[in-house]
N, C-alpha and C positions, 0 to 999 in steps of 0.2 A: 397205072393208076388213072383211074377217070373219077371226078366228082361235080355237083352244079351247088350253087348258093347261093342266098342274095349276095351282092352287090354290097350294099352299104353294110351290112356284119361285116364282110369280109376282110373289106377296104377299112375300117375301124380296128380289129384284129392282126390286120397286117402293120399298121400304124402304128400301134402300142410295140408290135414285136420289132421294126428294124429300130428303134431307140437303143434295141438292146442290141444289135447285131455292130460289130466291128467295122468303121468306115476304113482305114486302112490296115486291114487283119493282117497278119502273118504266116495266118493261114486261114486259105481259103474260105473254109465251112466256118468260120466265126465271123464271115460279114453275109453269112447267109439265115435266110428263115428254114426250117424243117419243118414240113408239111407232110403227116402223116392221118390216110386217111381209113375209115373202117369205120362197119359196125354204126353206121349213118351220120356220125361224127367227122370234122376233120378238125384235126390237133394242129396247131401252130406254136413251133419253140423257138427261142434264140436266148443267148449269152452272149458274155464276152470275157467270161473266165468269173466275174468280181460280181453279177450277179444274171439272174435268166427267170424269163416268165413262160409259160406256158400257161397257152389258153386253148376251150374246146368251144366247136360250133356244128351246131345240126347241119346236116349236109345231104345231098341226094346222093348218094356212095353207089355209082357202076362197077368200079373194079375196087378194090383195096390197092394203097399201093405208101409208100415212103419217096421222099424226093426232096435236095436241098436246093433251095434257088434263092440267086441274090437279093438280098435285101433290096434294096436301093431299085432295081429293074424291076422288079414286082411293084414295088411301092408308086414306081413313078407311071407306070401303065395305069394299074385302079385308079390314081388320083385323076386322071383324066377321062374318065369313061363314065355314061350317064345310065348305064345299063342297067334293069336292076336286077337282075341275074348273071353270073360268070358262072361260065363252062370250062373245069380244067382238064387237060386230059397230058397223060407222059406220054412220049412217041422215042423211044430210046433213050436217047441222053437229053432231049429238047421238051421244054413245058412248054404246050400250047392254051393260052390262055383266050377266050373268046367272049367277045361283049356284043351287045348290038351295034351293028357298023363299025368295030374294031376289032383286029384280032392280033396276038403277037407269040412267038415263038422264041422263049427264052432258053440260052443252054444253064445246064442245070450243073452242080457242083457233087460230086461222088460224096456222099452220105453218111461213107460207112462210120468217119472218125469226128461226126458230132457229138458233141458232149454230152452225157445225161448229167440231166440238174441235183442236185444233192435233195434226198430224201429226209428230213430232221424228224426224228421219235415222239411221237405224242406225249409223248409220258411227260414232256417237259413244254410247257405251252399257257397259254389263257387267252382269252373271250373277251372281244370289244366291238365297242359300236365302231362299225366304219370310219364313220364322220367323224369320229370323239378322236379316234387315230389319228386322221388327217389334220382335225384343229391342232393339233397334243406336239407334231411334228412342222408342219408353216409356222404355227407361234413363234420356234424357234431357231429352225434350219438356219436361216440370213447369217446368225451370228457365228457359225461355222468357220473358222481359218480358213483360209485360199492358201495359206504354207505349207509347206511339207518337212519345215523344221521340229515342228512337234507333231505328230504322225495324230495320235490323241485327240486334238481338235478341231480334227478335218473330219468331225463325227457327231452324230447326235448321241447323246447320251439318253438311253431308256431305261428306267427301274419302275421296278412297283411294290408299293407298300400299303397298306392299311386302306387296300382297298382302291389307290389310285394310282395310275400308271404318270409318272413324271419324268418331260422331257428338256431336256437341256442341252447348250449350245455355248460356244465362248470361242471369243478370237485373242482373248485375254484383254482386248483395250470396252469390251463388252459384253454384257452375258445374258441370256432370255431363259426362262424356265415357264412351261407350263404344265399342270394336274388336270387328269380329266379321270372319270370315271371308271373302273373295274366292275367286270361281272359278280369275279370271287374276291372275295376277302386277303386270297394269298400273297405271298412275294414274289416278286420278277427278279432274279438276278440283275447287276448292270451288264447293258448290252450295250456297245460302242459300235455304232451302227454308220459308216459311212456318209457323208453328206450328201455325195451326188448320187448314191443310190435310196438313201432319202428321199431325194427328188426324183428318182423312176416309184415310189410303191406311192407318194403322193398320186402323180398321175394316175396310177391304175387305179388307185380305189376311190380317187373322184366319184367316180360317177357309180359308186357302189354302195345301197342300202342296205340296210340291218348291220349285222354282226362280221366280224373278221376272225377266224382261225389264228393265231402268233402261235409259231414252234420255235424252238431255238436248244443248243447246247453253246459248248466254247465256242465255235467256229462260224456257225451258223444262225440264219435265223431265216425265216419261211412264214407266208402267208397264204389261208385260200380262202377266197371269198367268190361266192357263186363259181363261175367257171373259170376263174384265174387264178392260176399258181404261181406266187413269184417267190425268191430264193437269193439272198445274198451274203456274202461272207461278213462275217465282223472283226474287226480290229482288235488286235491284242496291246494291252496296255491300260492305263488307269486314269481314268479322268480327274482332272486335280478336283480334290476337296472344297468346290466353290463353294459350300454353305459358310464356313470361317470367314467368308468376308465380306459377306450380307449381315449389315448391323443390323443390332435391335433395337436400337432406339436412335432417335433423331433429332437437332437442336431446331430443324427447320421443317416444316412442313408447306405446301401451298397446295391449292385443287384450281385448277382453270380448264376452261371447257376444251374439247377434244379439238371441234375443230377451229378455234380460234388459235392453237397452239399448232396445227398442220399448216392451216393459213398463212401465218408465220414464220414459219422455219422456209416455208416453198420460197417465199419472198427473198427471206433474207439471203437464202443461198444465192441468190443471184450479184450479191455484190461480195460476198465470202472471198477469202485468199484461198490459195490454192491447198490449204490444211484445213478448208471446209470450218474453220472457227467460229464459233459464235459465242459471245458473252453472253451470260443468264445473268440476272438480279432481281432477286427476291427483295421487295420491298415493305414488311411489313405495314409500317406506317400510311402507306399509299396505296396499303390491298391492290397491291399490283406486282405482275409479273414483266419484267424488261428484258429486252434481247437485242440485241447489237451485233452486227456484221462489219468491216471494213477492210474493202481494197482498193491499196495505194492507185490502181492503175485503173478503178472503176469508178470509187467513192464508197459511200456508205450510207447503211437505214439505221434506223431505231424502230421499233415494236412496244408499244405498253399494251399490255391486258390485264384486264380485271382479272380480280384472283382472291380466293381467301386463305389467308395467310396467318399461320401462328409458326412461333416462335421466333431467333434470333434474322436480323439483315446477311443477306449472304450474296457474293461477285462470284461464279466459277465460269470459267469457260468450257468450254467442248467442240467436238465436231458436231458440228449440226446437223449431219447425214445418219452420224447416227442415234440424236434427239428424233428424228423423222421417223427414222428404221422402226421404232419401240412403237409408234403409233399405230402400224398395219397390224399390230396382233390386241388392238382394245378396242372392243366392241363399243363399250359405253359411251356415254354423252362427253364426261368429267374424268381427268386425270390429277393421278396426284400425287406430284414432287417430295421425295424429302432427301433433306442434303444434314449433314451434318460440318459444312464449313467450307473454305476454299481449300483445295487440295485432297477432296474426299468425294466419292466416288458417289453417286445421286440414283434415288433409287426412285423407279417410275413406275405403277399401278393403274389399271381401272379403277377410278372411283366406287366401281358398282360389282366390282367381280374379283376375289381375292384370288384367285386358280394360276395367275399371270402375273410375275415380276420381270423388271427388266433394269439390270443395274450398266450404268455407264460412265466409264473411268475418266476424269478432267484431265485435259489438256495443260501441259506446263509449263506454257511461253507466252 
């Protein structure tokens, strides 16, 4: 196998692919990239069983050839080299890799028993904006469980209906949901989609305009947008019924500007106890919003903001990390509170954009 290419594609493509390749595998060829070249293309693959991307790049193709080499030793050679062309070429079992004024000779890993990526049927599929995907899943990735007691919410939940694809997230102590836009009119199945492989098809379609390819059956779900193919398993199980405990009406409501209320919460955490607590109070009378932090071993702040405020006075407390958390997915100016009392769970909005809910459970100490 011999092939030449820039430099900076390369070095970008190799980057995307060792995320996916295994730091300490079990075997071998899963902490490796597969670099197969041909036909002026060269293909780069990696996995790790749970999900795998493959991407193609124009290339100067001398020989055709297959070859699996380490992840991590490729990666760490390009990131240092100013060259803006690499020369690869196989010399039996060793990839020689060559830059200007650098060159290295990597040994390579036997090929034969990498995986191929799961192929998912068109027939089951739909059409989105790149970007509308990537908003639809940050919204609400964060709120993803870090446990593994409930397998379930260590996932984004994806459906579509009436036209809009909606995505959801819950640790159970909080939950984010956002709607963004369909091509077709049809329904998505729920797809229970991994969190941390959530966070590999974020990155790849960063940086990717127009439209995304989504395939899926039970198993499976699959994307391809311009020259990248990524692939990862889904979770079997059912996501609880969070709409039953999104109320529909509220005794409280307040709206205070976005970042008076970031402002705030950054603050306050800094004298917070160690369960991140903050007091809220809704003050109608005083169209104001208050917040309160106290630790015995620090002291303590108070916060008032302006606010406008209807209905009933309301105390609840919360973790104030995650009052903060809800802010990175509202674009708007103005956010807007409603509580239905102490002990009831507060429902946070864009003032300017209904597509994003974000409900957060009070604390009860």
């Amino acid at each position: 196998m011999r092939f030449e290419t820039p430099t900076e594609q390369f070095l970008e493509a190799v980057s995307v692919a060792a995320r996916f390749a295994e730091r300490r595998p079990n075997l071998a060829v899963l902490g490796s990239i597969l670099l197969v070249a041909e036909n002026g293309t060269v293909l780069l693959r990696a996995t790790n069983l749970e999900c795998g991307v493959e991407m193609s790049l124009p290339a100067k193709v001398g020989t055709a050839g297959v070859v699996a080499v380490p992840a991590p030793i490729l990666l760490g050679f390009l990131s240092n080299t100013k060259s803006k062309t690499i020369s690869v070429e196989l010399k039996g079992e060793v990839l020689r890799v060559e830059a200007e004024g650098s060159s290295a000779s990597i040994k390579t890993i036997p090929h034969e028993d990498f995986p191929l990526l799961p192929r998912v049927s068109a027939s089951t599929s739909f059409s989105i904006k790149a970007q509308d995907l990537v908003r639809a899943i940050r919204s609400v990735a964060y709120c993803a469980s870090l446990s593994a007691i409930k397998p379930e919410l260590q996932s984004v939940l994806l459906f579509g209906e009436a036209g809009k694809l909606t995505a959801v997230a819950t640790d159970s102590f909080r939950l984010a949901e956002r709607s963004v836009a369909l091509k077709s009119q049809g329904s998505v199945a729920p797809l229970l989609l991994p969190a941390r492989n959530a966070g590999e098809l974020l990155r790849i379609l960063e940086g990717v305009s127009g439209e995304v390819e989504v395939y899926y059956n039970e198993n499976q779900l699959s994307t391809q947008a311009e020259h990248i193919y990524y692939t990862s398993r889904l979770l079997d199980g059912s996501f609880p019924n969070y709409k039953q405990i999104i109320p529909n009406s509220f005794s409280t409501e307040a709206v205070v500007l976005r970042e008076d209320l970031s402002g705030a919460l950054k603050s306050l955490s800094i004298f917070a106890d160690k369960f991140a607590q903050v007091s809220l109070s809704i003050e109608p009378a005083k169209k104001a919003l208050q917040l309160s932090s106290r630790n015995p071993d620090v002291g303590e702040q108070t916060s008032a903001l302006k606010a406008t405020v209807e209905g009933d006075s309301v105390v609840v407390s919360f973790n104030g990390r995650y009052l903060a958390d809800s802010l990175q997915s509202i674009a708007g100016d103005s956010v807007r509170l409603h509580s239905n009392g102490p002990g009831k769970p507060m429902l946070i909005k864009d003032a300017a954009d209904a597509s994003f809910l974000y409900l957060a459970m009070p604390m009860n100490r």
